[in-house]
C-alpha positions as CSV (number, residue, x, y, z in Angstrom):
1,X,0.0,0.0,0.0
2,X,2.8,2.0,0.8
3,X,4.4,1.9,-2.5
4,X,1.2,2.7,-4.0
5,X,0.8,6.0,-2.3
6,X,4.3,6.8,-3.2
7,X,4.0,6.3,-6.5
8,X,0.5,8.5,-6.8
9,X,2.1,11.1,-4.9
10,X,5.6,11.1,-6.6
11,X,3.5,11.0,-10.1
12,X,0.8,13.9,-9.2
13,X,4.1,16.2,-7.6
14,X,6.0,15.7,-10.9
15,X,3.2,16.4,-13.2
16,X,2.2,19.4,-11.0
17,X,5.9,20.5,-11.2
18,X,6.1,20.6,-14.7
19,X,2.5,21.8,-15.6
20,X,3.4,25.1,-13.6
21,X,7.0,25.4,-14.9
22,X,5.5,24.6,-18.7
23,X,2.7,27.6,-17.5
24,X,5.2,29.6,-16.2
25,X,7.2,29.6,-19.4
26,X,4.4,30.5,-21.4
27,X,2.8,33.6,-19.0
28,X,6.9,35.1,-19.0
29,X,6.2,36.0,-22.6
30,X,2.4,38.1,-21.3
31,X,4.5,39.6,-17.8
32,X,2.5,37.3,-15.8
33,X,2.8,34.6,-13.2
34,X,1.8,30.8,-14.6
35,X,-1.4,30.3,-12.8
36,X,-2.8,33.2,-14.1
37,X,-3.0,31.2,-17.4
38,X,-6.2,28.8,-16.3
39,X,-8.1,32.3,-15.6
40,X,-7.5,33.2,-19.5
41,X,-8.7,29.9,-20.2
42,X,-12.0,29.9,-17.9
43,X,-12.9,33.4,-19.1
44,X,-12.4,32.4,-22.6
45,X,-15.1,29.8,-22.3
46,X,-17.3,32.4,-20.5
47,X,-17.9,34.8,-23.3
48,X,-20.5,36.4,-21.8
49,X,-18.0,38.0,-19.2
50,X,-17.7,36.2,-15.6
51,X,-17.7,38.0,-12.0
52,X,-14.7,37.8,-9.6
53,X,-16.3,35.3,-7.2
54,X,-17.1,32.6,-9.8
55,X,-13.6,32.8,-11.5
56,X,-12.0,31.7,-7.8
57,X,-14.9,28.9,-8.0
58,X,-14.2,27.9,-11.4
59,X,-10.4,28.0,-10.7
60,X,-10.3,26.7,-7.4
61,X,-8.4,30.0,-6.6
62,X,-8.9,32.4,-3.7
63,X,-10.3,36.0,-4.3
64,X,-6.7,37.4,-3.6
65,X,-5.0,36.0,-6.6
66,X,-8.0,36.5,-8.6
67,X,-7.7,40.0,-7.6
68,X,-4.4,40.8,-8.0
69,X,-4.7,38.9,-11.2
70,X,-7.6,40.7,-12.6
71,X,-5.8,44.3,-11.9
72,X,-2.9,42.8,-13.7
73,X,-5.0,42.3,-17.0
74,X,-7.1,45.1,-16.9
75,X,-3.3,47.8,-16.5
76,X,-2.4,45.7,-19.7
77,X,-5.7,45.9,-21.0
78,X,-6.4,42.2,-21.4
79,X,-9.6,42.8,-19.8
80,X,-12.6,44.8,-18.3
81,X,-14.4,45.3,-15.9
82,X,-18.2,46.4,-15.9
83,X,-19.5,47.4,-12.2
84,X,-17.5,47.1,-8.9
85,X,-16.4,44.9,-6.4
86,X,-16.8,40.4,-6.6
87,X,-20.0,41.4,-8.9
88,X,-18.2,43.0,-11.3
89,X,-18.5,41.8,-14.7
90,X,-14.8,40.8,-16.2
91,X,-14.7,40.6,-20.0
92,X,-11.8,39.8,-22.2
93,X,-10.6,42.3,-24.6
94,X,-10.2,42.0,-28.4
95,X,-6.5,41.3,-27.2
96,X,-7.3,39.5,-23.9
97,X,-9.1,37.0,-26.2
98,X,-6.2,36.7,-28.5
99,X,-3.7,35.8,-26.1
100,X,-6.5,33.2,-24.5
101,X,-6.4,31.6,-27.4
102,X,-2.2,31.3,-28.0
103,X,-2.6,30.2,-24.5
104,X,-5.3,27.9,-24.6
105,X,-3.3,26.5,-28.0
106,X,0.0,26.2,-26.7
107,X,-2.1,24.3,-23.3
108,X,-3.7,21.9,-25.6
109,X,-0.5,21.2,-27.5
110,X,1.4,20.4,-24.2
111,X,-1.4,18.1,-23.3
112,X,-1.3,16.1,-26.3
113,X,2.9,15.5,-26.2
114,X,2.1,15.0,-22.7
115,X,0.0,12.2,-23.6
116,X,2.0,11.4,-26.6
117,X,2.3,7.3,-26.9
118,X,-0.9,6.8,-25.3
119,X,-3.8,4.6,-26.9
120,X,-7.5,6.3,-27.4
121,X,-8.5,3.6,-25.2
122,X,-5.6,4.6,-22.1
123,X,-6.2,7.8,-22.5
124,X,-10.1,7.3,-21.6
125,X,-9.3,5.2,-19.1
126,X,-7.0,7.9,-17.7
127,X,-9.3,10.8,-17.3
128,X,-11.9,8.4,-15.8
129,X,-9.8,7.1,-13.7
130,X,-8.3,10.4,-12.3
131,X,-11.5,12.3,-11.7
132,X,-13.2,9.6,-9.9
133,X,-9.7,9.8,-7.5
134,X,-10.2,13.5,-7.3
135,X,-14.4,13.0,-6.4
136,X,-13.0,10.7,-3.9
137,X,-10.4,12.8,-2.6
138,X,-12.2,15.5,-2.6
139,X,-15.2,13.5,-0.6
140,X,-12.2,12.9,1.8
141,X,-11.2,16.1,2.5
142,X,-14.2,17.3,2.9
143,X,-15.3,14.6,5.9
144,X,-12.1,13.6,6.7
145,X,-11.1,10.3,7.0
């Protein structure tokens, strides 16, 4: 049992490690910190325009980051904002949008050399297999063990 938790937790640290260094290398060339790349993603798919306090839900972020993230954007004008406070509206630009989608490209491309050698049928089984761990996981932390 023991080297089966070592092996999930070696595994999820290393992917983790490189997912934010791969992140990091492609927010260096926007002036901005890796993480901030999933927000450009998530408002992407919210074309409508999304408020502060979903974002952190969607991101599983806290409304700090978001915060200092959002300012970020909108100095470079990457975004806007249409009201005040966690209710604010935050939109995308006409350039926000274009660097979501160089960085929503460059994510997908990483995720398919990351899965490079894989089979349809392993790949499946993958992504089922690692969100029911996270439901479970998450069920766990939530109650505790």
């Amino acid at each position: 049992m023991l080297d089966r938790f070592e092996k999930f937790s070696y595994f999820i640290s290393e992917i983790s490690h490189h997912w934010h260094k791969i992140s990091a290398d492609v927010m260096e060339e926007y002036g901005m910190k890796g993480p901030y790349s999933v927000y450009f993603t998530t408002m992407y798919r919210c074309t409508e325009g999304i408020t502060a306090t979903k974002l952190c839900e969607l991101c599983s972020r806290d409304k700090a980051d978001v915060s200092r993230a959002v300012s970020l954007m909108e100095q470079k004008g990457l975004v806007t904002k249409e009201g005040a406070n966690y209710r604010a509206l935050i939109k995308l630009t006409e350039e926000g949008k274009k660097v979501a989608e160089q960085i929503k490209a460059r994510a997908e491309s990483a995720v398919e050399q990351g899965g490079k050698g894989l089979t349809d049928e392993q790949r499946t089984a993958f992504y089922e297999a690692i969100e029911i761990i996270c439901l479970n996981l998450e069920e766990l932390s939530e109650k505790g063990l």
